[in-house]
N, C-alpha and C positions, 0 to 999 in steps of 0.2 A: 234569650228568654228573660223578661222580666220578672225577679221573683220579689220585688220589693211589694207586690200585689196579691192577697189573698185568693187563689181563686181554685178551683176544681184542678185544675191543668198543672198548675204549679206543686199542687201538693201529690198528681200524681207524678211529674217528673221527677221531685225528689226523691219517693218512694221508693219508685226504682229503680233511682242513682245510688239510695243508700243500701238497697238489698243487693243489687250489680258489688259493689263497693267492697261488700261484706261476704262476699259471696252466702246468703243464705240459702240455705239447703231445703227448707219448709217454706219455698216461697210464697203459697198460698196463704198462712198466717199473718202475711203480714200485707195490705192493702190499701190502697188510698182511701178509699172508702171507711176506711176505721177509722178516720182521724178529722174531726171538729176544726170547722175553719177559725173558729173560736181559738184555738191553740195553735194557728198559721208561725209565731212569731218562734214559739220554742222549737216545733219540726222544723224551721229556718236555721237556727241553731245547731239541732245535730247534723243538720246536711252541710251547714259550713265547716264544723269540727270534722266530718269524716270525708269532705273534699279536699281538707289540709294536711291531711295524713295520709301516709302509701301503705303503711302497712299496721295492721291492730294483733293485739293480744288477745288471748280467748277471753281474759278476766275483760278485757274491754269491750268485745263484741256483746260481751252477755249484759254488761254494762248498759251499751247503746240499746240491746233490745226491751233491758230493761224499763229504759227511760221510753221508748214509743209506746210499750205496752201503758205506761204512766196517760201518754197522749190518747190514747184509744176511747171513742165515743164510748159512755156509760151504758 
């Protein structure tokens, strides 16, 4: 998969590589569709930070959720 390219597909595979990842529990909350391809570059961002890492902290998880809700179409 190329994700050097903005597109639908890519920002749904991070999605829910990053919810898989995290194991979220409300995984309806969080959706590919919430998120502006306009802002493709930073959800690139937390998908490589939480592809490099095995295991999170809860201050971290809440962290990362923090930061997509940031991402989240107005």
């Amino acid at each position: 998969m190329d994700l050097t390219q903005s597109s639908s597909e890519n920002i749904e595979h991070m999605v829910s590589y990053i919810k898989e990842k995290l194991r979220v529990a409300n995984v309806g909350a969080i959706k590919p569709t919430h998120f502006d391809e306009n802002l493709y570059e930073d959800l690139k961002d937390i998908y490589e930070m939480v592809k490099r890492k095995d295991n999170f902290s809860i201050s971290e998880i809440q962290a990362i959720a923090e930061e997509l809700g940031n991402l989240r179409k107005k």
